[in-house]
C-alpha positions as CSV (number, residue, x, y, z in Angstrom):
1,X,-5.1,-20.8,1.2
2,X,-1.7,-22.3,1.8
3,X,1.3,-20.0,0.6
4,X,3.7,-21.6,-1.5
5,X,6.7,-22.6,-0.7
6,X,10.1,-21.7,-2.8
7,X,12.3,-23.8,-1.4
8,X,12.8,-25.8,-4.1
9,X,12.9,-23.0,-6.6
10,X,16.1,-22.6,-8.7
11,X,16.8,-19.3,-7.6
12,X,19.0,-18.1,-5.1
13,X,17.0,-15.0,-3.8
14,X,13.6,-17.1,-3.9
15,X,15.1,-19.9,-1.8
16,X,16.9,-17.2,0.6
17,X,13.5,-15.8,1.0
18,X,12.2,-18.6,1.8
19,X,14.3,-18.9,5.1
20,X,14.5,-15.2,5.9
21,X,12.1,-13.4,3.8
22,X,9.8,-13.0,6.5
23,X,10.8,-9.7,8.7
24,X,10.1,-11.4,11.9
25,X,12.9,-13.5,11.0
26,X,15.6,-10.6,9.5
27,X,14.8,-9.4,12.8
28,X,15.7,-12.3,15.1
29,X,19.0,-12.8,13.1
30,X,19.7,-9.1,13.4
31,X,19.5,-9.5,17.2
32,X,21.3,-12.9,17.2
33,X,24.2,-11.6,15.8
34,X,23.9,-8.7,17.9
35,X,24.4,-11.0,21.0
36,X,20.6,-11.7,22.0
37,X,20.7,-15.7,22.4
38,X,17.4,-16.5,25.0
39,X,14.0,-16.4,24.2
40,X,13.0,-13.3,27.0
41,X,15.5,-11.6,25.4
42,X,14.3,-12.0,21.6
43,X,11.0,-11.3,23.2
44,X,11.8,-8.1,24.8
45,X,13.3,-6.7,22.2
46,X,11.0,-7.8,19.6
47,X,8.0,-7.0,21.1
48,X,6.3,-10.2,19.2
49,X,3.6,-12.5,20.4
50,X,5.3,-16.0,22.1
51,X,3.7,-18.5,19.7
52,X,5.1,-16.3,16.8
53,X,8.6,-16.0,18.2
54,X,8.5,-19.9,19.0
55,X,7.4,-20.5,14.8
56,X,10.2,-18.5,13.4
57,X,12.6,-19.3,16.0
58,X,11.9,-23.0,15.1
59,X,12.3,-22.2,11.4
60,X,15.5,-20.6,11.6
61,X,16.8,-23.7,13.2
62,X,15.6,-25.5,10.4
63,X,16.9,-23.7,7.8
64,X,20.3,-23.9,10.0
65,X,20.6,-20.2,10.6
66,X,20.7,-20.6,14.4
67,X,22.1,-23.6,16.7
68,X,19.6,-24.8,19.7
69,X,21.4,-25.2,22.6
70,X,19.8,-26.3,26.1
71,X,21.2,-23.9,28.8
72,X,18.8,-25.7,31.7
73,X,17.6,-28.5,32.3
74,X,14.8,-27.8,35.6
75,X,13.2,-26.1,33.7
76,X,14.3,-26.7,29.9
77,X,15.4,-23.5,28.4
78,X,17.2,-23.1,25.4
79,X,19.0,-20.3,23.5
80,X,19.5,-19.4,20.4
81,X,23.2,-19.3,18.4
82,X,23.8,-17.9,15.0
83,X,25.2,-20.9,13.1
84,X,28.4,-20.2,10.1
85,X,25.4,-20.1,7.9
86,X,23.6,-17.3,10.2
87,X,27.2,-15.4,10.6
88,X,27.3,-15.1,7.1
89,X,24.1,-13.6,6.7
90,X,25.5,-10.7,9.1
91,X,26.3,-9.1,5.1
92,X,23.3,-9.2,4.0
93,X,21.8,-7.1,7.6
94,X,25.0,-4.9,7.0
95,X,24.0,-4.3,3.1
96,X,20.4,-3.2,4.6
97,X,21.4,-0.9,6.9
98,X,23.6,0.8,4.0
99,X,20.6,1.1,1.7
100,X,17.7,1.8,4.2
101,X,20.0,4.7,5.4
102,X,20.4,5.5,1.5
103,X,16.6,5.5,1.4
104,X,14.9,6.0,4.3
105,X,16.4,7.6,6.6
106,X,14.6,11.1,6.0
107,X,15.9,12.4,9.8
108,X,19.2,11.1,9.8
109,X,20.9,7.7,10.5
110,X,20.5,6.0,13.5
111,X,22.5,3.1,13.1
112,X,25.3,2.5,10.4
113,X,28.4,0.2,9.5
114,X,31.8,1.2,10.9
115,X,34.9,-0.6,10.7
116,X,35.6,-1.9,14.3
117,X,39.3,-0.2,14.7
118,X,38.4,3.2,13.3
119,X,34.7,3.9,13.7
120,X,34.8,5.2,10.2
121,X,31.8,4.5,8.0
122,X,31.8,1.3,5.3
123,X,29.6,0.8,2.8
124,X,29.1,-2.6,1.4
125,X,31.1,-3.5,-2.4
126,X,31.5,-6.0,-4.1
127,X,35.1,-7.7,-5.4
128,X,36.8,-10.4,-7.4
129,X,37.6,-13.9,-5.5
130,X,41.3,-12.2,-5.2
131,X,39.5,-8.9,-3.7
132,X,39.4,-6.5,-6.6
133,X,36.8,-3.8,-6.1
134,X,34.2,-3.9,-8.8
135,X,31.7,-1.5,-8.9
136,X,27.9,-2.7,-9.1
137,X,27.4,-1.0,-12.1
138,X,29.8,-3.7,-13.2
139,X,28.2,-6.8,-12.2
140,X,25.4,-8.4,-13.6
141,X,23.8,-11.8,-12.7
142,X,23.9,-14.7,-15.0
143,X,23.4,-18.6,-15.6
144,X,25.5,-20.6,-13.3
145,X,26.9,-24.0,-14.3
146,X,23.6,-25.6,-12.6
147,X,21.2,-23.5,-14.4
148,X,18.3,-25.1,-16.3
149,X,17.7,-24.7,-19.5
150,X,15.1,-22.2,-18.3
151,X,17.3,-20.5,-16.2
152,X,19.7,-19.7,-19.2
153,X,17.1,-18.6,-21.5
154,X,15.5,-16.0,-18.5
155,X,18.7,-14.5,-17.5
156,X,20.4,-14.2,-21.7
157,X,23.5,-13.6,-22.5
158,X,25.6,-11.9,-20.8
């Protein structure tokens, strides 16, 4: 049974998932962006079988969330760069952290998100386009200019 496939659904999260929504994947990007670029190395630290490394490797390059680039030629190797589009996903790793420390971390937190200067603790908000704070309470998701007709009618008024 082939699993389907949401990249053409009109929904943000569903299409996201569709790149990344497999933890192998949030995984690899989480050790991209931590500075892991070669294939040994995303091994290693992984612990996951080749062939499955090579399939979501391959798919994050297709979905443009890392950059191929060959390092040698005799043999070929290649590693593995976080593209803009992979950067940016660096907030949505940081907002995980945040809430899997808010939830699960029973014995303590063994990794959080610190401003680089200070080493103090952040937490991940959300703000106006001019950089207001709003608090999450305050936001709610609705129809975008491109949404269907179904679209409108699921998410309401706001």
């Amino acid at each position: 049974m082939q699993r389907k496939s949401l990249v053409s659904e009109e929904c943000p999260i569903a299409r996201s998932l569709e790149r990344v929504g497999e933890w192998w994947s949030m995984l690899i990007m989480r050790d991209a962006l931590h500075g892991l670029r070669r294939f040994d190395e995303f091994s290693r630290s992984l612990g996951i079988a080749p062939n499955m490394l090579t399939r979501r490797l391959n798919g994050l390059v297709e979905a443009g969330m890392l950059e191929r680039r060959a390092y040698s030629e005799r043999p070929p190797r290649y590693e593995y760069v976080p593209t803009a589009r992979g950067e940016d996903f660096g907030m949505v790793l940081m907002s995980l952290v945040a809430w899997g420390n808010r939830h699960f971390a029973e014995e303590g937190r063994s990794v959080e998100v610190v401003q680089r200067e200070t080493g103090k603790p952040v937490q991940p908000t959300m703000a106006t386009a001019e950089g207001v704070l709003v608090p999450l309470e305050q936001c709610v998701v609705q129809a975008g200019p491109a949404a269907s007709a179904g679209m409108r009618q699921r998410l309401g008024p706001v």
